[in-house]
Structures are given as structure tokens and as C-alpha cells.
N, C-alpha and C positions, 0 to 999 in steps of 0.2 A: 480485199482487206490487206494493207500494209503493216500494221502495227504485229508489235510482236506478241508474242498471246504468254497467257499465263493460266495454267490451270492449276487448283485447289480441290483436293477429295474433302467431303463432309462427310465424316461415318458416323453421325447422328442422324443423319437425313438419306444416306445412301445415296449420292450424289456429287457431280461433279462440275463444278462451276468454271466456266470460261472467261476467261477475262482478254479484253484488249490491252496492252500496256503500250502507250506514246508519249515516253519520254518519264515525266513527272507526273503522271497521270493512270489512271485504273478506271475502266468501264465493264464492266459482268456486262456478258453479253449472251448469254442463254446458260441452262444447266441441265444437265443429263440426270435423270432420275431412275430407278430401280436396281441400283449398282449396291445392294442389301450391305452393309457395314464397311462398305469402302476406303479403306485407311491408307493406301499407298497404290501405285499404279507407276509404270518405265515407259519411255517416249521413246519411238523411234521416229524422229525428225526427219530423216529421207525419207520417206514411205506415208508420214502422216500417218500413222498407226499407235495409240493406245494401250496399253496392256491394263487392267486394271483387275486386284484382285477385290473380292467378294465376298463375302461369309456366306450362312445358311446351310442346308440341308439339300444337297451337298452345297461343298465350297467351292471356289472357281476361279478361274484368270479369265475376262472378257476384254476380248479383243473389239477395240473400237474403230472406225476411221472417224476422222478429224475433214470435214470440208470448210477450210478455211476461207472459201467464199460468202457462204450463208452462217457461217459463229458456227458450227452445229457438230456435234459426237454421236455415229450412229453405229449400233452393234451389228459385226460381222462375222462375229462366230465366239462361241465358249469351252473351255476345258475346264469338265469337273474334276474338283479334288477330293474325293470322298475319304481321306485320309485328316482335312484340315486345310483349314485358308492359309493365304501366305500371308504374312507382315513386310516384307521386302521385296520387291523383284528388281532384275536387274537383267539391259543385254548385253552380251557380247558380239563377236563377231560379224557385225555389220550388221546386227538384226537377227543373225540366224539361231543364235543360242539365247532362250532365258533362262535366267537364276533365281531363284528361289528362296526363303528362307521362312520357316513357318513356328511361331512361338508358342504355339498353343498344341499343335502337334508334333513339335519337338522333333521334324526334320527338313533337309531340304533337296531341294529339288537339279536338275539339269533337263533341258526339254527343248528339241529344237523348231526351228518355226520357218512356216513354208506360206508365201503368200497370206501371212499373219494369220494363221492357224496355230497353233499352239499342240503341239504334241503330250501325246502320254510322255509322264516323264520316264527319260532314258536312263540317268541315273537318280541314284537317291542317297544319302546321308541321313547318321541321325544323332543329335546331341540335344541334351535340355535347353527347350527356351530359345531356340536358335532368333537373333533378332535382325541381322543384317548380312548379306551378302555382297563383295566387292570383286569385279572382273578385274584385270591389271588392262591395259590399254590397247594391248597385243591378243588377248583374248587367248593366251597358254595358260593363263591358270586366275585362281580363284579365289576368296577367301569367306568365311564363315565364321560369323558372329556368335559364339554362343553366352548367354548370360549367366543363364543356368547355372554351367559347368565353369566357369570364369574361364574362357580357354578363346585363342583362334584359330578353327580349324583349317590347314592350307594343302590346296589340291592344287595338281595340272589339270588343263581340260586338254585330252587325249583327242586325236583325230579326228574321231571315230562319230561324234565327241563324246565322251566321258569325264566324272569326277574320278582322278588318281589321286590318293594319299603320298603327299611330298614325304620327305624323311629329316627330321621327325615331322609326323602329322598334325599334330599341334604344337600351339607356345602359349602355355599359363600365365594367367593375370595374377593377383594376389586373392586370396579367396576371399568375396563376399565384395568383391566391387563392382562387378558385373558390367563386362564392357559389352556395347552395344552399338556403337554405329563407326563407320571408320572409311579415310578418305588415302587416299595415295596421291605423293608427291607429284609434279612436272617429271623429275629426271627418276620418276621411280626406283629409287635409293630406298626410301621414307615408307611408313602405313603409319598414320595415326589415329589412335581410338577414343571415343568416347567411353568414359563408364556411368553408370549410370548411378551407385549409389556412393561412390565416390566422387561426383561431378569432378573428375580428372580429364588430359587429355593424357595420353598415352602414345609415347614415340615406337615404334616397330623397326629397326634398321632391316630392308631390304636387300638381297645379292637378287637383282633385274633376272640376270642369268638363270640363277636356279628355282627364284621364287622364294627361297625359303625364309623367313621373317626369325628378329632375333630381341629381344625385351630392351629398351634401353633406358626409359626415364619418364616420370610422369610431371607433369604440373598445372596447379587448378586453374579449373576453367568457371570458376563460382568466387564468390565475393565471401573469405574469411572472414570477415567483421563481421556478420550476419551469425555466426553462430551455431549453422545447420549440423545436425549430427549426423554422422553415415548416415545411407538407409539402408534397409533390414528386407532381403529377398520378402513376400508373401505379407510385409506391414504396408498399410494405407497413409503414405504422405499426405493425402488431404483432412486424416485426421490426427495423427501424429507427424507433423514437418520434420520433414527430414531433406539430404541433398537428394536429387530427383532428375540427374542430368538426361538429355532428353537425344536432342540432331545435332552435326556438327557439317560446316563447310568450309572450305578457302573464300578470302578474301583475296584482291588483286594483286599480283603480284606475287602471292603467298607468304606475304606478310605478318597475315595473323591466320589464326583458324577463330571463326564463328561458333560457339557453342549457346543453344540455351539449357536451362536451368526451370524447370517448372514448380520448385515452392517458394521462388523468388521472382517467379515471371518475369526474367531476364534474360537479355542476351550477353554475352562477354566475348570481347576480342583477345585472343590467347598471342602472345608477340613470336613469330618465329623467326630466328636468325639464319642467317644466310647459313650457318653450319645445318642448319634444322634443326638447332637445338631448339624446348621452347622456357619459356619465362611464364608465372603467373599472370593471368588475367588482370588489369588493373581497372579497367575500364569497363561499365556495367549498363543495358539502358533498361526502364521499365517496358515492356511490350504485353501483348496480347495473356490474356489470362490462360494459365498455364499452355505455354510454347513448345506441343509436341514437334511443331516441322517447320519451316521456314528455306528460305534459295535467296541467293543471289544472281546480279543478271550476269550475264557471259563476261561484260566488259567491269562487273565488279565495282557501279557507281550505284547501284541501288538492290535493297534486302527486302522482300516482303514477310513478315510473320504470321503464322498463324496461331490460334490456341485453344483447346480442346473446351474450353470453359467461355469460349466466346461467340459469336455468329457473322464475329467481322474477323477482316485481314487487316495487317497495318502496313503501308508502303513508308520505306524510308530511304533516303540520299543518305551515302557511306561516305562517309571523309576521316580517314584511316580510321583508328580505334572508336571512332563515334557515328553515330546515327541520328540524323534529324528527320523527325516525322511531317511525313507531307500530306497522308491522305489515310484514313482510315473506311472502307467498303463492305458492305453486306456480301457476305456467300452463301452461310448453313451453320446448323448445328455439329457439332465435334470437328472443326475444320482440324486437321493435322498431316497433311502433306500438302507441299508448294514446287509446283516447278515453273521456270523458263522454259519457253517455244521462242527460239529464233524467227524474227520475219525471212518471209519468200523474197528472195531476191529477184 
């Protein structure tokens, strides 16, 4: 198999769909089933190895291999988390460290990983709501999303490895905006954040050296004509509409950042200028009913969406701030995370 794959988690159906992608095209090509409330899962591309986390009694990270011969994801081993499932994972270090981030049990994790076994976790942290976790590229250090707390909490990973608290240990949001997902620049200068009830994006100025992140400037990643009122920690946007920002990525070049928005089931291209400053979103597409996750491919010509309220994906061609729909595909219920697999060369 030459094409490059794409995989999508269904945590309605606990399950994880495979797909071919070649070129302008999407084929599901077999799905992994028993993976109990599956919402997010981290790719280790040299190894062909899987991380996927799990809910249930206990909770879990299941590690999968990927035989890109035959389509197929077969399980290799499991770490329970009898403390709570993760909502994020993420690696570092060529595979050997994963990170963690758990919203329901309001901590997270560091756990190293040996022939993709997954370790008890070595360290641990703990803030409300914890939703996202981000490695820097060098794998010294770390970042942690908390919603809860409106905060980002920023660690070294120590040798050893370990989470260490930088100084200071966190940098405050504005309360009740609750940031949630966040991406770091090419020259890691930059961290920007998603929030979620202020659908903002959020600038971080980074010192690379020390790690430590510093507040700079926010602007919307949602369409102001629309009307949406903050949203309110612990209220139901599907029955009171409120803003509901969700994922966020780069687009090519890093040009813009990708955010969606799920009471408007959109996506918006956020413009970023060469300072990294950024500018509101002006440019809005309809996508997938409410758009928990969504990716772009490596080279940044095409976005796939998914949405919690749908049982399809939708494939689109990126031509800067717009989206034109090519292909919409059957995966599962609650689709809400998407990622690129590089083809084998």
C-alpha cells in the first residue's frame, strides 16, 4: 500500500477507522473496533505504532501496530489508568516519552515507552479539566492545557525523564475562557491557544531557551456577525448556543491557524503575519456537524473534518483562507479526532 493513510477515532462506536488517502480521494479501508470511548490517540510514524486512549473501568492507553500491508490495526499491549482516561496524548523524544492530558480526572501524565509498551506513569501533574498537552520539538519541555483553571501549565522534561515546573509555572488566561488546545510555531518563538468559550486564538511569546511562555494577544477565531455569547464552564451549547471553540492547526506556510467552532459548525482561517502577530478570522466554511477534530496533510493542500454529530468525514482542497469540498465518507459515530499517516517511501 502506497497511499498515505488517515485515521479517524469514533468515540460513539469506539473505533477507529482507516482510511487510504491518494491525492483528492478518501477509501475506509477496514476499522478497529473495541477501543471503548476512543476520542484522541498519537502516531508514531517510524515504528508504525498507535497510542490510543480508551475510557471504561479501568481506563487505558492501547497501543496498536499499524500493518500497512493488509489496512489493519492490531493490539500489542495496554496501560491501565485507574485514575481516568486521557483526552490528549502526545510523544516526545522519538517515541520514547508520552504525554498525557486527562479532563475528567483533572491530571496528567509523563510515561516512557519501550518497544511501545507504555509505562506506569513516571510523573504526574494535576489541574482542573486538564485538555491538551504540547511537547516543544526538542522534547525539553512541555505544556499543559488546563480549562478548568484558565491557565498553561509549563514544565521541563528532565532527563531522567520527568515533568519539572519552569518558573513561573504557569501563565493565566483571562478567567472563564477556558483555553484548550495549542500549537507552537516553525522557529518556536510563538504557542498559540485555542479557547474554548471565547472561540479566540491566543498568542504565547516563547524564549526557545528557557521554555518559558509570556501572554501577548488574543483574536477571533469565530464569525462576530453571528452573534454567539461566551460560553459558561458546566452550560450545554447544544441547548443554549453559545461560542464552543473546539481544535486548532497550521495551515501552510503558517499563514493562517485553522480553528473550528461547533455552534456554528465551522471552520475559520485565523491570518498570521510574518511578525506572528494574528488578525481576526474573516473567512468561515460550513463543515461537519459540530467539528470536535479535524488535520491537515503535511504539505498543507488538503483538511479533512470531522463532527461529533455526524457519521461522515468531509475531505477538502485548501486554497489559502478557503476550503472547497471534494469528498464527503462514512467512518462512525462521535468521529472527533483526525490525523495524517505519511506514505512508506
Amino acid at each position: 500500500m502506497t497511499d498515505a493513510l488517515v485515521l479517524v477515532a469514533n468515540a460513539g462506536e469506539g473505533s477507529l477507522s482507516l482510511f487510504a488517502f491518494a491525492g483528492e480521494s478518501l477509501e475506509r479501508i477496514s476499522v478497529t473496533e473495541g477501543l471503548a470511548g476512543c476520542s484522541n490517540f498519537a502516531v508514531d510514524g517510524a515504528r508504525d505504532l498507535v497510542y490510543a486512549a480508551v475510557k471504561g473501568e479501568p481506563a487505558g492507553i492501547v497501543t496498536l501496530s499499524l500493518d500497512r500491508t493488509r489496512g489493519r490495526l492490531e493490539q500489542v499491549s495496554r496501560r491501565d489508568l485507574p485514575r481516568g482516561g486521557m483526552n490528549y496524548l502526545a510523544l516526545a523524544r522519538d517515541g520514547g516519552v508520552l504525554l498525557g492530558a486527562s479532563y475528567g480526572g483533572g491530571y496528567g501524565i509523563l510515561s516512557t515507552i519501550t518497544d511501545g509498551e507504555v509505562s506506569h506513569p513516571v510523573s504526574e501533574i494535576a489541574f482542573a479539566n486538564l485538555h491538551s498537552v504540547l511537547p516543544d520539538d526538542s522534547g525539553r519541555f512541555a505544556y499543559f492545557v488546563s480549562l478548568g483553571d484558565d491557565l498553561v501549565a509549563q514544565y521541563a522534561i528532565a532527563d531522567q525523564p520527568a515533568l519539572v515546573p519552569l518558573d513561573p509555572p504557569t501563565v493565566a488566561f483571562p478567567a472563564g475562557t477556558g483555553p484548550r488546545h495549542l500549537v507552537l510555531n516553525a522557529a518556536g518563538d510563538s504557542v498559540y491557544v485555542l479557547t474554548e468559550f471565547s472561540a479566540e486564538v491566543v498568542r504565547l511569546h516563547r524564549d526557545p531557551r528557557e521554555g518559558t511562555l509570556a501572554f501577548d494577544a488574543a483574536a477571533a477565531a469565530h464569525d462576530v456577525a453571528v452573534g454567539l455569547p461566551l460560553g459558561v464552564f458546566g452550560k450545554d451549547p447544544k441547548v443554549d448556543p453559545a461560542l464552543w471553540g473546539a481544535d486548532l492547526h497550521w495551515g501552510t506556510g503558517e499563514e493562517f491557524l485553522w480553528a473550528s467552532e461547533r455552534s456554528t459548525s465551522s471552520l475559520a482561517a485565523v491570518p498570521v503575519a510574518d511578525d506572528g502577530s494574528l488578525r481576526p478570522a474573516a473567512n468561515f466554511t460550513p463543515t461537519e456537524p459540530q467539528p470536535r477534530g479535524f488535520a491537515l496533510s503535511a504539505d498543507g493542500r488538503y483538511l479533512i473534518a470531522a463532527g461529533e454529530q455526524s457519521t461522515t468525514v468531509s475531505l477538502y482542497a485548501v486554497d489559502g483562507p478557503r476550503l472547497e469540498l471534494l469528498q464527503q465518507v462514512e467512518t462512525g459515530r462521535g468521529a472527533n479526532w483526525v490525523r495524517f499517516l505519511p506514505a512508506r517511501r
